[in-house]
Residue frames as qw, qx, qy, qz and C-alpha x, y, z in Angstrom:
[[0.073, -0.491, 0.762, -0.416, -26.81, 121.77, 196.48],
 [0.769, -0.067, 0.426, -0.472, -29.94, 119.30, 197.25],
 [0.955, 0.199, -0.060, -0.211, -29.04, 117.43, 194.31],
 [0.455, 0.515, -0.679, 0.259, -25.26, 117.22, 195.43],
 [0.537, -0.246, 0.654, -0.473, -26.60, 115.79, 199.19],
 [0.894, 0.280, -0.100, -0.336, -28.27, 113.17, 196.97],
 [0.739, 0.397, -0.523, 0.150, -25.34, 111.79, 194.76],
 [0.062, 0.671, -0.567, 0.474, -23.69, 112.23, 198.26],
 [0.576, -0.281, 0.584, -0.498, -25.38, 110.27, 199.92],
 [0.955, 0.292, -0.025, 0.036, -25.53, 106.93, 197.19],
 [0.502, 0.684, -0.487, 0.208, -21.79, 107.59, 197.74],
 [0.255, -0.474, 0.724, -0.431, -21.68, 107.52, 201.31],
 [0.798, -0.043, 0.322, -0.507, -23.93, 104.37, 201.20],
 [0.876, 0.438, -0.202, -0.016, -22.09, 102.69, 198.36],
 [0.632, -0.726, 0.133, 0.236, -18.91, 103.37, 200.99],
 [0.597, 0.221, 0.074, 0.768, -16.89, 105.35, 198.70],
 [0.546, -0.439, -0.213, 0.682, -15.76, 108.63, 200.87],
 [0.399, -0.008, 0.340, 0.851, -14.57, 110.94, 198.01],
 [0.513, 0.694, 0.259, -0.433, -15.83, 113.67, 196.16],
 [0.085, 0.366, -0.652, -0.658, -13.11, 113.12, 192.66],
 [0.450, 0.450, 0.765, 0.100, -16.65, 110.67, 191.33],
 [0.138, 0.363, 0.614, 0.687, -18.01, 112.32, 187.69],
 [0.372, -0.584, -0.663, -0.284, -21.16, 112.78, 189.20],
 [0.525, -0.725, -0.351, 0.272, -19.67, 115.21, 192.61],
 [0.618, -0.055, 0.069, 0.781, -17.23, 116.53, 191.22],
 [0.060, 0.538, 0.362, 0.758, -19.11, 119.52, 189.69],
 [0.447, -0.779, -0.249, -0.362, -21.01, 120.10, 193.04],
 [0.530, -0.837, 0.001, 0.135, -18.87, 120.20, 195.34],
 [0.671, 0.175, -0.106, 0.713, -15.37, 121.62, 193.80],
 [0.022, 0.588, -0.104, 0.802, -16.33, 125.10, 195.17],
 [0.689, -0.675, -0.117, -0.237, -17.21, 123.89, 198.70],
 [0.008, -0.676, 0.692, -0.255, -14.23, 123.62, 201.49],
 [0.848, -0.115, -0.185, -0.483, -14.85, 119.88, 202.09],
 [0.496, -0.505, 0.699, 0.106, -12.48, 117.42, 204.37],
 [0.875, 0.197, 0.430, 0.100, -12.91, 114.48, 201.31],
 [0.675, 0.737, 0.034, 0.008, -11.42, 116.52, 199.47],
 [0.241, 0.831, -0.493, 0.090, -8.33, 116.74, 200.56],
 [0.680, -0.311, 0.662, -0.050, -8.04, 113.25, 201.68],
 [0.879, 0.316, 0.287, -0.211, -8.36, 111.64, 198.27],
 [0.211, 0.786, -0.561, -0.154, -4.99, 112.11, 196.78],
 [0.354, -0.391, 0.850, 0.002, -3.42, 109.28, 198.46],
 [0.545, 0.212, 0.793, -0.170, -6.34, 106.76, 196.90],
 [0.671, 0.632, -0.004, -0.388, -6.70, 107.69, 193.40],
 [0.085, 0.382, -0.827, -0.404, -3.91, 105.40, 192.12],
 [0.774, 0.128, -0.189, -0.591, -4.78, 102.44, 190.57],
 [0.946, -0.254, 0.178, -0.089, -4.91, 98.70, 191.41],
 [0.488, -0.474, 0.699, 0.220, -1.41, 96.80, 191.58],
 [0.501, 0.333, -0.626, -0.496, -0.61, 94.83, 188.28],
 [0.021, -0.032, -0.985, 0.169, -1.06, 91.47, 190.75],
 [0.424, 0.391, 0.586, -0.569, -4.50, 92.81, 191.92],
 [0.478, 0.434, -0.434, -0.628, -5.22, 93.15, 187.64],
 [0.423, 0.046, -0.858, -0.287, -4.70, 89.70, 186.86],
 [0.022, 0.269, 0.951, -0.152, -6.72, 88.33, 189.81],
 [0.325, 0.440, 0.296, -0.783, -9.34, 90.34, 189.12],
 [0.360, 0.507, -0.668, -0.408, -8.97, 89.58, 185.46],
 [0.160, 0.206, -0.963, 0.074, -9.22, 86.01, 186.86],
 [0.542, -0.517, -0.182, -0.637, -12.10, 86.70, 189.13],
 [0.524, -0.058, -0.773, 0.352, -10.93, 85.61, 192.05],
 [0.398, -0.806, -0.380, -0.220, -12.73, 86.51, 195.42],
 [0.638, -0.525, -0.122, 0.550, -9.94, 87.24, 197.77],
 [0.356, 0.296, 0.373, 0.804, -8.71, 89.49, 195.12],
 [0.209, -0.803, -0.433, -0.351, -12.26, 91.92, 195.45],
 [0.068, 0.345, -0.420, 0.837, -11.61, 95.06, 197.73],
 [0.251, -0.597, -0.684, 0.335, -13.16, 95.30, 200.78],
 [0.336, 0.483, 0.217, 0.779, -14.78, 98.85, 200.26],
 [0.520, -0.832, -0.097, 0.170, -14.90, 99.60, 204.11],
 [0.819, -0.144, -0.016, 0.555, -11.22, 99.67, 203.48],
 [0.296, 0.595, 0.110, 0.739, -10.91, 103.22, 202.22],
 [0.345, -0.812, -0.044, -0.469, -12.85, 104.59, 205.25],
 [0.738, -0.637, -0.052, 0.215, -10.97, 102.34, 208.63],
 [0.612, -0.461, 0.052, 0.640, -7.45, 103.77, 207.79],
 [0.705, 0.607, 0.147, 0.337, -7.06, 106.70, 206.56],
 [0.663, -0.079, -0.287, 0.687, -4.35, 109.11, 206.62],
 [0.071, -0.092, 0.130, -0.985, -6.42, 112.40, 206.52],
 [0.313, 0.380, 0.772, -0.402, -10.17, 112.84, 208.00],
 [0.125, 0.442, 0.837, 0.297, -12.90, 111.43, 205.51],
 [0.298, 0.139, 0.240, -0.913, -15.55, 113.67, 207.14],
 [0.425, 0.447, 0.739, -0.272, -19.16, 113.12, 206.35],
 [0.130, -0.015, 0.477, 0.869, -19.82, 114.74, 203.05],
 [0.021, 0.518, 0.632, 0.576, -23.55, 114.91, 203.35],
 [0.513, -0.663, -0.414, 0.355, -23.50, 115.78, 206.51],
 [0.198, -0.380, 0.213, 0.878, -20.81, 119.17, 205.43],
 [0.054, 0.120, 0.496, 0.858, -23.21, 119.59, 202.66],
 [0.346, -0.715, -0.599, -0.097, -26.12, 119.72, 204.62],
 [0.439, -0.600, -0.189, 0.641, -24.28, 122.28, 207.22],
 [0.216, -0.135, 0.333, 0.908, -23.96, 124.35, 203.94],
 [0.194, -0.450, -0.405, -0.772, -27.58, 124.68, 202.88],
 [0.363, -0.661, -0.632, 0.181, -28.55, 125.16, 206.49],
 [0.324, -0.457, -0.085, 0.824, -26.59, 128.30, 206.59],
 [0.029, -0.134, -0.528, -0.838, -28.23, 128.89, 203.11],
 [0.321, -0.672, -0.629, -0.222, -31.70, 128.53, 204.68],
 [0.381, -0.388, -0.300, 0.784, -30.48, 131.00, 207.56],
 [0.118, -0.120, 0.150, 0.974, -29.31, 133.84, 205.34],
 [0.244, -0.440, -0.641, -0.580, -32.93, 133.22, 203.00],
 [0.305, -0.772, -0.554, -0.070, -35.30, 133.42, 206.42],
 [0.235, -0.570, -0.114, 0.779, -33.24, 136.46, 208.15],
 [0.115, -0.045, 0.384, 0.915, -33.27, 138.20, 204.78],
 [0.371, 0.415, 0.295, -0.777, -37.39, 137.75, 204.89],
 [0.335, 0.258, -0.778, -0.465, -37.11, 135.67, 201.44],
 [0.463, 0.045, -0.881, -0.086, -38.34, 132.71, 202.71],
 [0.547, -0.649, 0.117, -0.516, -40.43, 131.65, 205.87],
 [0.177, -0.615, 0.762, -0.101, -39.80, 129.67, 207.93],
 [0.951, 0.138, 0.055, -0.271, -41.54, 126.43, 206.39],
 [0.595, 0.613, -0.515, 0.073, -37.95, 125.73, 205.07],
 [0.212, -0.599, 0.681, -0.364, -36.78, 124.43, 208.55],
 [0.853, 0.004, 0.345, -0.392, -39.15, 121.78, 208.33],
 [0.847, 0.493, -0.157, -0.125, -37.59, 120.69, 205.37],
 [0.130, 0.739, -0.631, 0.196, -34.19, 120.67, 206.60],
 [0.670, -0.345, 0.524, -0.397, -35.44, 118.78, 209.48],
 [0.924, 0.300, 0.072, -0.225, -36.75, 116.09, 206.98],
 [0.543, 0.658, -0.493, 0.172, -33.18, 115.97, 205.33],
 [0.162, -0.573, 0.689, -0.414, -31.55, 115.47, 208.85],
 [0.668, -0.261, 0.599, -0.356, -33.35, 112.66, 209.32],
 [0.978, 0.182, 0.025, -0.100, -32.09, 110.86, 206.68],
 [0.064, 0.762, -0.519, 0.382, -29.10, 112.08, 207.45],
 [0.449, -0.412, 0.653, -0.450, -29.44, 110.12, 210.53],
 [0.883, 0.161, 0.209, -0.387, -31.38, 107.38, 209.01],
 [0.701, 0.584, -0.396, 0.103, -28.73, 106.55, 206.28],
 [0.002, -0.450, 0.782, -0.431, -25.89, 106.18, 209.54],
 [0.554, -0.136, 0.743, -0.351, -27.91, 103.28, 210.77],
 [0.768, 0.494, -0.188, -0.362, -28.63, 101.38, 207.18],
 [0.612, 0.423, -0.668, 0.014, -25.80, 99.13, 207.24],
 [0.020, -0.298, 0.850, -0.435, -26.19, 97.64, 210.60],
 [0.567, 0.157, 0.497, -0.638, -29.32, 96.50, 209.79],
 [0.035, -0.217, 0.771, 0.598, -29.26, 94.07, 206.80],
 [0.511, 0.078, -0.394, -0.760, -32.71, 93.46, 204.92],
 [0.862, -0.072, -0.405, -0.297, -33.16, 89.62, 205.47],
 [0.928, -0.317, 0.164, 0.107, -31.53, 86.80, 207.95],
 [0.904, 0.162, 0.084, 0.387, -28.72, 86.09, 205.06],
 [0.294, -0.518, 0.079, 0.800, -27.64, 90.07, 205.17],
 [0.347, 0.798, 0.057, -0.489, -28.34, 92.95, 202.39],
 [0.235, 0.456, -0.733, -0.447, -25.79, 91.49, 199.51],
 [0.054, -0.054, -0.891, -0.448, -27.69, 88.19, 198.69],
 [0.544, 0.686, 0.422, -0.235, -30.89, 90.07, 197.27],
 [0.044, 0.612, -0.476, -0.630, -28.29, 91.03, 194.70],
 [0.135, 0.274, -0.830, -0.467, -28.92, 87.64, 193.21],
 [0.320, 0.452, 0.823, -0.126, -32.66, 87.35, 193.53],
 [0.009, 0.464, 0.680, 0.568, -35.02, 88.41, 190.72],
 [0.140, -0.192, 0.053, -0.970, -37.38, 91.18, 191.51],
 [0.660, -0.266, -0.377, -0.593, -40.02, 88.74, 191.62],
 [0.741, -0.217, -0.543, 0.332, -38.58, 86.33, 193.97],
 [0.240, 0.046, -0.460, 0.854, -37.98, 89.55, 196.23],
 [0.440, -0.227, -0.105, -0.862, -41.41, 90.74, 196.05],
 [0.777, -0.132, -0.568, -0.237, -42.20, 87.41, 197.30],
 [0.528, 0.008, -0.645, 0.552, -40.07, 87.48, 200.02],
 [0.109, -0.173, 0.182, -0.962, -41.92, 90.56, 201.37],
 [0.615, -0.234, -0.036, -0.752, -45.10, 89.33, 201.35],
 [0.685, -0.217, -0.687, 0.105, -44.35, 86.12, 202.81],
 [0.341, -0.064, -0.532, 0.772, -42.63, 88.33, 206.10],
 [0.132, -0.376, -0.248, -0.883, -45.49, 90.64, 205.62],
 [0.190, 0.251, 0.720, -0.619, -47.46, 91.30, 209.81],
 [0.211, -0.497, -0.608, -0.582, -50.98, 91.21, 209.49],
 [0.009, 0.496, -0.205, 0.844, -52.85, 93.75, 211.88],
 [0.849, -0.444, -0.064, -0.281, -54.49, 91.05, 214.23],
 [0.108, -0.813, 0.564, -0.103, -50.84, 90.26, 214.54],
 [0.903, 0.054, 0.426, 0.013, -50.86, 86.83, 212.86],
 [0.192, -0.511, 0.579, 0.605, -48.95, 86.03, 209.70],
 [0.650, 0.312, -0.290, -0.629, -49.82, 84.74, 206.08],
 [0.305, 0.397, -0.866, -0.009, -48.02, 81.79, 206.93],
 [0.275, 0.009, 0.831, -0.484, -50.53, 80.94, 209.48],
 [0.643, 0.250, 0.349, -0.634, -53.56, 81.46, 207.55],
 [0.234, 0.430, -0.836, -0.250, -51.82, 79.15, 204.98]]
């Protein structure tokens, strides 16, 4: 289940909802999940107009892939969040039963907070220009970018001692 909170969460971050992906499908067909029974409506497939401009590459064309989550017609739910609520009840049963101690809460804890962390990732974008244009910088030219922004602990910068 820890490695279906994973994939779940690169889904929930990549803002696709579902669980019908390759990669979820296996973990969570035997859970009662709300994605799952929203996704019907959204598994067709693009229009033959949206084909060619894509095909074309046009930009207007590109989905917006908020667009699945502001309207739909059944609730999305949180999927790591319902799969977290499922191995907390699995850590329950394990410390009542005397299996486990209780060291396992700690961990949970940990999980929740990225839980919590991950719901505040996109409203924070990486740089000035926003989190999509390091897509089209070089690994090196990002490592740079870090250590230019990088505080020093007298609470100057590199740029000053420049």
């Amino acid at each position: 289940m820890l490695v279906t909170f994973a994939v779940s969460l690169k889904h929930r971050l990549r803002f696709e909802p579902f669980t019908h992906y390759e990669d979820m499908r296996t973990g969570t067909r035997h859970l009662p999940i709300l994605a799952q029974e929203a996704e019907s409506r959204y598994l067709k497939g693009p229009s033959t107009w949206k084909l060619i401009g894509l095909v074309l590459k046009l930009p207007m064309v590109e989905s917006n892939p908020r667009k699945l989550i502001k309207n739909p017609t059944k609730p999305l739910g949180n999927v790591p969040l319902e799969i977290l609520s499922f191995c907390s009840a699995y850590i329950k049963t394990i410390i009542d039963n005397g299996t486990l101690k209780a060291t396992a809460y700690h961990a949970q804890a940990m999980i929740e907070d990225y839980i919590h962390r991950e719901e505040n990732m996109p409203l924070y974008p990486l740089n000035n220009q926003g989190f999509h244009s390091l897509k089209t910088k070089s690994p090196q030219e990002i490592r740079e970018m870090i250590k230019a922004r990088v505080e020093l602990p007298f609470g100057g910068s590199r740029q000053q001692l420049k």
